[in-house]
N, C-alpha and C positions, 0 to 999 in steps of 0.2 A: 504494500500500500504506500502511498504519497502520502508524509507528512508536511504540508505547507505549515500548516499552524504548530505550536509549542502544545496550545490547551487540545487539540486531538489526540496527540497521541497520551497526552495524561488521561483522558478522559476512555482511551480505550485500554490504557493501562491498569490504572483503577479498578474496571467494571469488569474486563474479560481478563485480564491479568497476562495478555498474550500481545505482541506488536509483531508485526512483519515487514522488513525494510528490503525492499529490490536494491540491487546490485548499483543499478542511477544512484539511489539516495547516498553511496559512500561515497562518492566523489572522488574513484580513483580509478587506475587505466583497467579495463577489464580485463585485459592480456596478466595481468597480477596472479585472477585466480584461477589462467589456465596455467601458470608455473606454478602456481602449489600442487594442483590436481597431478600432475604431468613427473614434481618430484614424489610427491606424497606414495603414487601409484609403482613408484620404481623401488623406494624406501621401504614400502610394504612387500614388496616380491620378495623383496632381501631379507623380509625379518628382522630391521632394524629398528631405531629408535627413531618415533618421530616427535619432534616437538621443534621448537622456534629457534634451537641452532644448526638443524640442518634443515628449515627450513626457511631461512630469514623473512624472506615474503611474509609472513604472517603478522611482522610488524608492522609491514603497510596497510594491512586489513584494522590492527587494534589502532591504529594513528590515525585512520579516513576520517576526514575531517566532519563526514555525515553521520558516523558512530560515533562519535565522539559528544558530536551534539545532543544525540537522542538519547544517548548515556548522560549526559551534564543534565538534561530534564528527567531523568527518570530517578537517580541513585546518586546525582547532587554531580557538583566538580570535582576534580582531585579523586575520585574513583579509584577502588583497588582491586588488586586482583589476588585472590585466593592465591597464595603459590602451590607449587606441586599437586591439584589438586586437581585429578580427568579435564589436563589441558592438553591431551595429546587427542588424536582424533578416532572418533568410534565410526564399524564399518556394519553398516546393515546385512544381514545374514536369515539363517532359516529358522531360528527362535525367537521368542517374543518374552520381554521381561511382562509383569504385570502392572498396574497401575501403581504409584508411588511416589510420594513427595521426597525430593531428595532430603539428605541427612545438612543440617543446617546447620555446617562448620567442615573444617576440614578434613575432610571421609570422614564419612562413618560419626562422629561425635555429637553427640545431642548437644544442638544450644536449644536456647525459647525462642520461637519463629517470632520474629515481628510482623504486624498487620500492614505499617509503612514501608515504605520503599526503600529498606534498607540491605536487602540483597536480591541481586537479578542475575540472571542465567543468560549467559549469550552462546546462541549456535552457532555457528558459522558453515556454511555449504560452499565449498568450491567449487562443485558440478552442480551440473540440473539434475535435481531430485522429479521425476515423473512421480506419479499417486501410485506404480505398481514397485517403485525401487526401497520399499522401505521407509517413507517419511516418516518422523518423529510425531508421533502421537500422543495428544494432549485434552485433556479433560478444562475448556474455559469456563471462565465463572469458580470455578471451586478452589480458590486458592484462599477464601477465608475461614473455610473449613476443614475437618479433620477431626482425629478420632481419639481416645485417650493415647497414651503414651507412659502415663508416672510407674501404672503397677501393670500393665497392660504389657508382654512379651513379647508381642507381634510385633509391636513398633518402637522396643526397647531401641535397638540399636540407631534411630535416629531417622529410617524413611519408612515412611508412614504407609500403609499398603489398605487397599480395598477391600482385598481377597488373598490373605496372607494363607489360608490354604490350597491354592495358585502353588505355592513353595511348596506346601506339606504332600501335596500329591506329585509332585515332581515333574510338573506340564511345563517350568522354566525348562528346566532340561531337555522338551522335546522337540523337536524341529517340525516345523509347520510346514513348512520348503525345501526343497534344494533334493538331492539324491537321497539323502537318508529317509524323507517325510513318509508319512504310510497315508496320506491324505490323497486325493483323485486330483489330479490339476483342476480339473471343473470347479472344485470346492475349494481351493484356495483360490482361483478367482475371483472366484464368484463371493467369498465370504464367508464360505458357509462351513468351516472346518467347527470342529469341537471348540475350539481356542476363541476365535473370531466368537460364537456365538457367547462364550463364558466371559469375556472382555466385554461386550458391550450390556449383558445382562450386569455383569459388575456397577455398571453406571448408572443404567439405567434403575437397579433397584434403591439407588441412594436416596431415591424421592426430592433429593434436594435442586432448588428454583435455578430453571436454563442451564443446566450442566448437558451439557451433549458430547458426545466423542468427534473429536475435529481434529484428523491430518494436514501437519503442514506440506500443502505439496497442489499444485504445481510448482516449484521453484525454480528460479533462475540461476544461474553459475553467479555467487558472489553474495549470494542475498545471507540474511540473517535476520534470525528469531531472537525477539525479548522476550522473555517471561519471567513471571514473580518465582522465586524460592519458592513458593507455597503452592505453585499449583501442580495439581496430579498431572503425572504424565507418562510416557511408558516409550522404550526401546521397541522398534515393531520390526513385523520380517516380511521380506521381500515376498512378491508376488509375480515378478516376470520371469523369463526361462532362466532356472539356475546355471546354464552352460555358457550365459553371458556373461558371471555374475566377476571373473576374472578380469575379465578385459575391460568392466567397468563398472567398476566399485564403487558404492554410496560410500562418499565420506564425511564425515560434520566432524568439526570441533567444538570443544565445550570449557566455556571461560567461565567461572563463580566472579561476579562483582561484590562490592558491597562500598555501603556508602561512607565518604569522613567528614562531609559537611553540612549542615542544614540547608534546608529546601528553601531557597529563596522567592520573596515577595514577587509576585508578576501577575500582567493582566489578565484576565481572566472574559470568560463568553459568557458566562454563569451560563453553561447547557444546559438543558434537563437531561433526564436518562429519560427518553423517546426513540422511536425509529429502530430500524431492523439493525442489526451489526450488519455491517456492510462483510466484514470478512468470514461469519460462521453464519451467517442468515436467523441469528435468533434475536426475536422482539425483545429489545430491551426493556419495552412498555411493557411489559407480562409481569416484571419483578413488582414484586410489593414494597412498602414502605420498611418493611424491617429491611430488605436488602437494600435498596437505596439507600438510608442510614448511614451503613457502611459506608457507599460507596462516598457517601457526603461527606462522611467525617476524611477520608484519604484524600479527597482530590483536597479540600482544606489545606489538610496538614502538605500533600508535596505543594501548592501552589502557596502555599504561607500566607492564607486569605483569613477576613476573621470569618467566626463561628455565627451562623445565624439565626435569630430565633426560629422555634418551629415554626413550619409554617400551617401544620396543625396539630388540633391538639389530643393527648395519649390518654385513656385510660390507665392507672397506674397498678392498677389490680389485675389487670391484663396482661400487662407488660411484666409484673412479678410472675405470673403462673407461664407467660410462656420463657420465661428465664430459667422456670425449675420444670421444664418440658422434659418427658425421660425419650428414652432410646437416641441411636447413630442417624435417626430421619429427621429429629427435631433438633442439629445443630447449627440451621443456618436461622432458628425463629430461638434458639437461646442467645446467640451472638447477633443477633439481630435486636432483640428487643433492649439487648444490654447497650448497644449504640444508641438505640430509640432513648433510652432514660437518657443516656449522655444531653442530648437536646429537647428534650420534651418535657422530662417531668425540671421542677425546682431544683435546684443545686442541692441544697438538704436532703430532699425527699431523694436524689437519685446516690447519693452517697451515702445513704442508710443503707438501699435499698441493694446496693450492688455491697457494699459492705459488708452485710451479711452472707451475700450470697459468696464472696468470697473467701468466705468459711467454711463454707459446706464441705459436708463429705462427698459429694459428687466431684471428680475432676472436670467432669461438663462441665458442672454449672459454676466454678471456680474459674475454668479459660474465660467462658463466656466475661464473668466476671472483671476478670484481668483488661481483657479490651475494652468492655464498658468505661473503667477507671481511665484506663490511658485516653479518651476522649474527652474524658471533663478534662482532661491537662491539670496545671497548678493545682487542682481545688483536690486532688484525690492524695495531694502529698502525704497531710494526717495518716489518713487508710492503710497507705503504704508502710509509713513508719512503723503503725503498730503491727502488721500482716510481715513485716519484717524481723520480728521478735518473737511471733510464735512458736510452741513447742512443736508444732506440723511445719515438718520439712518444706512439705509442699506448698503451705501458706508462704514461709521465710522468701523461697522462690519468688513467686509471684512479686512478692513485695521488694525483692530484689531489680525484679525487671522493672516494675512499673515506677522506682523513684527511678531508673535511669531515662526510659523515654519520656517521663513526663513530670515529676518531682519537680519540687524545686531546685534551684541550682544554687545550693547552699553550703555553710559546713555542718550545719545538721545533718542533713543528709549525705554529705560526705562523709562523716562519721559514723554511719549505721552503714554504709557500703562497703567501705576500709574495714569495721568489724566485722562483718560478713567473710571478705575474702580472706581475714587474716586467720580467724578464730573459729568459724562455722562447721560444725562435724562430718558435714555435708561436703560431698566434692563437689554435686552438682551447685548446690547455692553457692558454695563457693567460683565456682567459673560464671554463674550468672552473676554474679556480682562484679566478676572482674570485668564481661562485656558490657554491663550496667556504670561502671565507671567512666567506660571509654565514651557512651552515649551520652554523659553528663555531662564531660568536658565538650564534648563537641555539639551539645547547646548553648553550653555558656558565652556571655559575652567577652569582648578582647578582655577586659581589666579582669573580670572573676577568672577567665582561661587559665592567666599569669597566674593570680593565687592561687585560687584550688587546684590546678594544674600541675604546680608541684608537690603539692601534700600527695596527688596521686600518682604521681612518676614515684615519689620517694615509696608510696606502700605498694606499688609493683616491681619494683625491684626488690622490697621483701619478699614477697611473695614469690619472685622467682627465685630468691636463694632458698624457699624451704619445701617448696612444690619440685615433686620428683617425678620422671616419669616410670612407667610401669611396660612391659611388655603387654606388648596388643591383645586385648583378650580375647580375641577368635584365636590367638597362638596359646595363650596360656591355658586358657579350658577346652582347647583341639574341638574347636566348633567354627561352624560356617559364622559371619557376621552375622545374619541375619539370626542368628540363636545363642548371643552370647548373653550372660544374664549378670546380676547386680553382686557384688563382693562385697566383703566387707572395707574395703580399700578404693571401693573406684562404685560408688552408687548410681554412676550414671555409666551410660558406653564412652570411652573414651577412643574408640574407633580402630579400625584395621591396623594391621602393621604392613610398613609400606616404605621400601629401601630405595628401589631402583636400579638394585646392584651395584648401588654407591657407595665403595671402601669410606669407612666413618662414621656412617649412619647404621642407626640398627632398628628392627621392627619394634619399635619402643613409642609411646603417647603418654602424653597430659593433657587430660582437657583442660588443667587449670593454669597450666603453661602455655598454650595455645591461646585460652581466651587472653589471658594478660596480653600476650604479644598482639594478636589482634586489635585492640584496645590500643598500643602503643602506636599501631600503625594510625590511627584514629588520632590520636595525642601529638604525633610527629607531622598529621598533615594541618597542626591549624600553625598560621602564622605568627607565632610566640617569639616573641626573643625571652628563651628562657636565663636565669640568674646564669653565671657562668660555672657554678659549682651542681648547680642538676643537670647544665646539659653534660659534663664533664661525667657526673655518675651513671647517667641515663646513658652515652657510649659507651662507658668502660662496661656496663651491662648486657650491653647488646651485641657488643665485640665478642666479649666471653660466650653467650648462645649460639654465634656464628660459625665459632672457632671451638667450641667442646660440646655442643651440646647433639646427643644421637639420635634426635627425633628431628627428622628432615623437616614436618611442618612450622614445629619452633624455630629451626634455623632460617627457614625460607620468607616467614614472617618477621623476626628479627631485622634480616638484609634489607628487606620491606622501610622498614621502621626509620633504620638507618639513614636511608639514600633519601625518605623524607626531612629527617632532623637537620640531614645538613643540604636540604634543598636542591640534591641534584647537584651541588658543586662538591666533590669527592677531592679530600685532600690526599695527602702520600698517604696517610694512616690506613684512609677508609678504601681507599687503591688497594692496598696488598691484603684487610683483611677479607675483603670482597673475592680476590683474585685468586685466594689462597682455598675458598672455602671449596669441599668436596663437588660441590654441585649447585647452580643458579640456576635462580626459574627467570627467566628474560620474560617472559610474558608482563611478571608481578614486577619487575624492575623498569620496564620500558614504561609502565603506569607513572612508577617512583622518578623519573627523570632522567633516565639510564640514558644514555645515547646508546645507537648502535655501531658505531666505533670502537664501543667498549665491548659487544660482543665480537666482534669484530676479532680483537686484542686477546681478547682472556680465552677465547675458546679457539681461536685459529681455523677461523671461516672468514668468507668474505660476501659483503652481499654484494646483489645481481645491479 
């Protein structure tokens, strides 16, 4: 689709959770991504390695000045990219994954999904994707939904699934296509395999409003897909003759963003949610008032507009019963109604009202809850504080996340988050507190940045001298990811183990090393001139994870952190500790202000 306007594609962002930009909108030579396709294909004969140094072209795709843009409106400027984390390219084939939110951190690692535009997924296609090669299959509309998780094993590990016995019966494992499939050609054409039918029954029994199954595809060579973190979507399998499937290969890449700066003020159409989606053909008009809610408070908060009054009026005794709505059908009218209060009932009456519900013994109606609060902004800080000191884990959580998006930017509150990451029994509260800090700072304004900025630099770099990582625990309990479960050591997944075959690293994770460094990256990209004795700690910090620490994702984040603190201008220090390190993600560095001369230099390529 053609974005002329800024407010379209937020407004298609927002509501369907899915953008599609043709090949035109990057504003670069198209001959670019017939030399990725053309290396990628030769790379992969060989069973090598691909990613961004032997394939330099891909920095011209992540620098197009039309990505860029659509990125700076969706997930702010100064955008980061996940390091090491499925940036290398996936190839469509004869299996089908099942429906599934990705894991919302790096592999595999539970964080707390945000409602905001705070991490986006970009595809990249360098070929033309036909409707029969495989395109990427996506569930629109259902990215503010989803299913327990806390006690819940199916979606321990971080991606959230529809049909998690999809897994249990072992139909991931079976090929729908190609020479192996026991399916008749007619019915993989046609649609009609066992698979196809049990995919779209998945969906369709969710009950939940405009959710349809939509392939991206026809595609163009060049084009690329946004979508939210949050919304379901699935790896699919090819449907044209498998005897072609050599000599031209579906390939996509897949970049994690996320965001380090607030969403700034801009003008706005004030649309309504009317009219058909022009790209999945579903009435927007059909949604109710509790989904619009949603979609109200989001465009909001990315277009940094104010909050309006309702513009009518709620029943409050309605709004509470459909909050404590039970079963997996009434999640989009519990998280619905809980936005509904945000603007409809009195300030009082809806901070009672989600208050409580924030206590419940339901996980429902406690998420529900959580986004409710982040909507009233400022006024939920109270709620937070005390949901922050509860003897329920899962309270302390919540109340972790919600003084980061939306607390006040205080040292009150900087003081319940610092003792959270420091002191909290909890690994998980613990990591939600360390991404909850990095959100804090990166609301605040310049002068509160500087002060509470250091208080947090100085208790993350505690926190990295006492948080240790642990070997991956699909290694340590000899289980698939998708079945590892809770220890007394690691209450949350702290995600795969994952080298690269990289002398230095070892299959080792911390979520609560991971979030901190995350968070720093956050912290390194606001404009601070920090005192000269934290920026002085806060390297000597980050040297050391680059330089000894075995968990690839902490080092790659760390490098991250770095190249932002000192701006992209790299002195001899930040030169050799960079140069020296076992392995760079150029992807995440080329965000950070890397030039490509530097890979160029350190890896001994040269680009085209």
């Amino acid at each position: 689709m053609s974005y002329v306007e800024s407010d379209e594609i937020i407004r298609d962002f927002v509501s369907r959770g899915l953008v599609v930009l043709g090949p035109e909108h990057l504003s670069i030579d198209d001959a670019v991504h017939a030399r990725i396709y053309q290396k990628e294909k030769a790379l992969f004969a060989d069973k090598a390695l691909i990613d961004a140094t032997s394939v330099l072209e891909i920095v011209d795709v992540i620098n197009s000045p039309g990505l860029v843009a659509a990125c700076n409106t969706l997930v702010g400027e100064d955008w980061a990219i996940v390091p090491f984390t499925h940036n290398t390219p996936f190839v469509s084939g004869s299996n089908d994954q099942h429906w599934h939110k990705d894991d919302n951190g790096p592999f595999n690692g539970r964080k707390h999904r945000h409602h905001q535009a705070i991490q986006v997924e970009m595809l990249y296609y360098p070929q033309a994707v036909a409707a029969d090669m495989g395109p990427t299959a996506t569930v629109p509309y259902s990215q503010y939904w989803t299913f327990n998780h806390e006690e819940n094993h199916d979606n321990f590990a971080g991606a959230d699934h529809l049909d998690f016995n999809y897994q249990i019966d072992g139909m991931e494992r079976q090929p729908i296509s190609g020479p192996k499939s026991t399916y008749d050609v007619e019915e993989i054409v046609a649609r009609a395999t066992k698979h196809d039918i049990r995919m779209r029954d998945a969906v369709d029994n969710l009950d939940w409003p405009l959710v349809t199954p939509f392939e991206a595809a026809p595609l163009d060579p060049g084009s690329v897909v946004l979508y939210s973190h949050n919304l379901f979507h699935r790896g699919n399998h090819r449907r044209d003759d498998w005897r072609h499937w050599k000599d031209h290969p579906r390939f996509m890449w897949r970049f994690w963003l996320f965001r380090t700066r607030e969403p700034k003020a801009r003008a706005t159409t004030g649309r309504r949610w009317t009219g058909v989606d022009e790209l999945t053909g579903v009435d927007r008009g059909d949604a109710d008032r509790l989904t619009t809610a949603i979609w109200d408070s989001q465009y909001r908060w990315l277009t940094a507009s104010q909050t309006p009054a309702a513009d009518e009026p709620e029943d409050i005794e309605s709004l509470r019963t459909a909050l404590e709505a039970t079963g997996d059908s009434a999640e989009p009218r519990r998280v619905g109604a809980a936005y509904r209060l945000a603007t409809a009932a009195p300030t009082d009456v809806a901070l009672d009202v989600l208050g409580q519900a924030l206590r419940s013994h339901r996980e429902s109606v406690r998420r529900a809850a959580t986004f409710g609060l982040v909507a009233l902004g400022e006024a939920a800080t109270p709620t937070y504080l005390d949901a922050i000191t509860s003897p329920v884990k899962w309270v302390r959580k919540a109340g972790a996340f919600g003084l980061g998006v939306a607390g006040s930017v205080d040292s009150i509150v900087i003081d319940h988050l610092i003792d959270a990451l420091h002191h909290d029994d909890s690994l998980y509260v613990r990591s939600v507190a360390a991404d909850a800090l990095g959100c804090l700072i990166r609301r605040a304004d310049d002068d509160r940045q500087r002060s509470l900025g250091v208080r947090v630099i100085d208790a993350f770099i505690k926190s990295l001298e006492v948080e240790t990582n642990r070997l991956a625990m699909n290694l340590a309990q000899g289980r698939s990811i998708k079945f590892v479960r809770p220890t007394d050591e690691a209450d949350v997944c702290e995600g795969i183990g994952i080298t690269y075959n990289v002398e230095g690293y070892k299959p080792v994770r911390s979520i609560a090393r991971e979030n901190v460094l995350w968070a720093l990256v956050i912290v390194a990209s606001q404009r601070i001139d920090w005192p000269p004795e934290t920026r002085t700690s806060l390297r000597r910090a980050l040297n050391s994870v680059i330089e000894f620490d075995e968990n690839i994702f902490a080092a790659g984040l760390a490098m991250d952190a770095l190249v932002r603190l000192l701006r992209g201008d790299l002195d001899a220090e930040a030169e050799a500790v960079l140069a020296n390190a076992p392995k760079r993600s150029w992807e995440a560095l080329i965000r950070s202000g890397v030039g490509v001369e530097r890979i160029e230099a350190w890896e001994g390529v040269t680009a085209p």
